[in-house]
N, C-alpha and C positions, 0 to 999 in steps of 0.2 A: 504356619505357612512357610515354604522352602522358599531361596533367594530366586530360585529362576521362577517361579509361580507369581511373587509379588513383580516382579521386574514385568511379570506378562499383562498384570491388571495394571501397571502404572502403566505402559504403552495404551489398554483399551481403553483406560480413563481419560489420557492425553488427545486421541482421536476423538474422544465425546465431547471435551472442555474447553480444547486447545492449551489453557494455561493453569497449572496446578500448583497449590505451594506448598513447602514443605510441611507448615502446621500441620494442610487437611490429610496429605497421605499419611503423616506419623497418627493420626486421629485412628485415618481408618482401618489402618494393618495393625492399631494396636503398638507398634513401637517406636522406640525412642527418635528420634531428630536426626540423633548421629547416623543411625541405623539406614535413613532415609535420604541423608546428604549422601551415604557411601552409594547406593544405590543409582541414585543420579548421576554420581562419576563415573561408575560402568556403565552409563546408559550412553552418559554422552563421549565417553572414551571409543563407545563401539558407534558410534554418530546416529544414534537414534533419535537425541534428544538434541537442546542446546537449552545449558543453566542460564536463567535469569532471576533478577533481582528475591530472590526466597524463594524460588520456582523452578518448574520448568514447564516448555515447548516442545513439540514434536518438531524432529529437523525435517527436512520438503528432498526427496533425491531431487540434485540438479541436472543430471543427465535423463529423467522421464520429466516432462513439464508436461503439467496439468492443460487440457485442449481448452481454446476459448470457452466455449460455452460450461466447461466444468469452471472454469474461473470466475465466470459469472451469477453462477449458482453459490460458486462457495461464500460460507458469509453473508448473504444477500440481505438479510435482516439487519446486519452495521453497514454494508454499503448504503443502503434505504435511509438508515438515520445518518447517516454522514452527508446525503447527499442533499439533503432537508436543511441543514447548517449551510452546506456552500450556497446553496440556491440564492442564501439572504447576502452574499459579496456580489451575485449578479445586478448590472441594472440595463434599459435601454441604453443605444447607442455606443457602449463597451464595445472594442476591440478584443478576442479573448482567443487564447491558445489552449486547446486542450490536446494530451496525449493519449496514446491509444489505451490506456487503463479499462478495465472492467468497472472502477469507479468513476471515471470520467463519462462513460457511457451509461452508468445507472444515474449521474445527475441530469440526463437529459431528458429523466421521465419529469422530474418537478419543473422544467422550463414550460412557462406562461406560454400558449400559442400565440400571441400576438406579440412576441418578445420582439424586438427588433437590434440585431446584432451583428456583428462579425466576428465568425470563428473560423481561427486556420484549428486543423488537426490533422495530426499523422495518424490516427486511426483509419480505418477503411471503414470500419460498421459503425462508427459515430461519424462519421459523413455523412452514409446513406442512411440514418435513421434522422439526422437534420436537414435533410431535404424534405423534411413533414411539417419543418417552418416556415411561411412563404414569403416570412419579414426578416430572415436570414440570410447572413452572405455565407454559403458554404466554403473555402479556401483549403482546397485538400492539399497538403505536401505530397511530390513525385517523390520515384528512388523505388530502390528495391525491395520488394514485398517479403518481412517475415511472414512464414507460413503458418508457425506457432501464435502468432500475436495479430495475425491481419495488420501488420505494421509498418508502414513506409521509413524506410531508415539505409542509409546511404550517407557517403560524401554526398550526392545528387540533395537527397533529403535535407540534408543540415544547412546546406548553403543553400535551399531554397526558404528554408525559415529563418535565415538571418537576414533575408530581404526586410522583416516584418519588423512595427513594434506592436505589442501589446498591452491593454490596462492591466492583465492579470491572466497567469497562465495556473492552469490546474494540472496536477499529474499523479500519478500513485508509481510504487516500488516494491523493488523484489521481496527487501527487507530493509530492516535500520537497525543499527548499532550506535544507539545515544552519543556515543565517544565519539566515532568516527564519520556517522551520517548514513546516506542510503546507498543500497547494494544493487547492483544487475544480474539475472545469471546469466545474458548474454550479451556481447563485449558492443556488437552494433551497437545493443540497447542505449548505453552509458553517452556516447555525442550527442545519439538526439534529444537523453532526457536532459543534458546539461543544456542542449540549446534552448529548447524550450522552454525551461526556467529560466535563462537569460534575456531574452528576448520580452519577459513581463515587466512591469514595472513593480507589480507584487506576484512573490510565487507562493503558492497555495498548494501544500503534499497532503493528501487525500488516502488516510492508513487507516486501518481496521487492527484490533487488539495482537491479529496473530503475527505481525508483521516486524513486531517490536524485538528487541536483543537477540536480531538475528545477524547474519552475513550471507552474503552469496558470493559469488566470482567476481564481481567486479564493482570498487567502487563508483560510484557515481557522484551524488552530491556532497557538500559537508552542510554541514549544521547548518552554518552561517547562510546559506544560501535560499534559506527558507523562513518565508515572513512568517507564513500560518502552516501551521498544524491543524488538520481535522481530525480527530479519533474518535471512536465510542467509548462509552462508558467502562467495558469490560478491560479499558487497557490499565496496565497496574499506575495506583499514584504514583509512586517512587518514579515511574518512568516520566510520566508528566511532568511532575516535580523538576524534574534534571533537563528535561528539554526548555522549560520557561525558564530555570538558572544559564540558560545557555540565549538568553534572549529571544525566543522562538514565541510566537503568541499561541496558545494553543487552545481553541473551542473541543467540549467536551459532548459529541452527541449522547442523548439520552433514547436509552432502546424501547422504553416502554412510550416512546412518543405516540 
């Protein structure tokens, strides 16, 4: 098999799997390691890919971003087991912030109906889907409406959430890069995820496998900033590993829940 042939199955394989390492490609093309490292450095020199920890990720274009509802579908099977974990930090009477995340609004399928709570959110469609709790306080954030995100996010926005305190705010991100922390691809985004996480008493980043040893445009949080990690199973140890050495707590959901 010719270099541009294999470079075309490692792309179709990275769209099937998300994260692949070098072991299983050297396995399956038959060659060597070297063979497969050189491979991944033209993949990710032409930004197709981004290397991670013996691996690699397909890179996201930042200027076509995926429509809500593709957001919501994507993954849905770790969003579901992620959201089955946070559910057990909720309790009655909790004051709680969530962000307009596509995982923030799939943990409000496992919310009890008789939960009784207060939640500010800058999302728009986890507003309107928590008005199906009648023992809920819904507290929408104003400001300017991303169209991409259904997102309230503004000066207007951020300083109406720093009126708030919270017991615990929930949020997900563009991407993370262990070192550095999480990424926005859009510059609004980065005030109101920092506010939101400031404003908890515990913050809780709510990430799925593909999310990991990335970057996007703009950083956002650092490490530090983050009590809990929720991931699924599919994210690599090594990454785990390096975010617990970074004092981060991190629950591992399990898929086959």
């Amino acid at each position: 098999m010719n270099k541009k042939d294999r470079h075309q199955q490692i792309i179709a394989m990275l769209k099937h799997n998300n994260y692949i390492s070098v072991a299983e490609l050297a396995e399956k093309f038959d060659t060597t390691v070297v063979t497969i490292r050189r491979d991944l450095d033209m993949l990710e020199h032409q930004k197709i890919i981004n290397r991670i920890h013996g691996g690699a990720v397909l890179q996201e274009t930042e200027h076509v971003l995926p429509t809500f509802t593709e957001r919501l579908r994507k993954n849905s099977q770790e969003k579901q087991a992620i959201a089955r974990e946070a559910i057990k930090l909720i309790h009655d009477e909790q004051i709680i912030c969530l962000d307009d995340s596509t995982s923030a609004l799939t943990l409000l399928n496992y919310f009890p109906f008789e939960l009784q709570a207060s939640i500010i959110t800058t999302g728009l469609k986890t507003a309107v889907e928590l008005c199906r709790f009648p023992n809920i306080e819904v507290i929408i954030v104003g400001g300017t409406i991303l169209h991409a995100t259904y997102t309230s996010s503004s000066v207007l926005a951020t300083s109406f959430i720093r009126q708030f305190n919270a017991d615990i705010s929930f949020l997900s991100t563009r991407a993370i890069n262990t070192a550095m922390g999480t990424y926005e691809s859009n510059i609004d985004l980065v005030e109101e995820k920092r506010t939101v996480s400031s404003i908890g008493r515990k913050t809780v980043l709510l990430a799925d496998n593909t999310k990991f040893e990335r970057r996007s445009m703009c950083q956002s949080l650092q490490m530090q900033d983050i009590d809990i990690l929720i991931t699924d199973s599919n994210t690599p140890s090594a990454i785990i590993k390096e975010i617990r050495r970074k004092g981060v707590e991190v629950i591992v959901a399990a898929l086959d829940a």
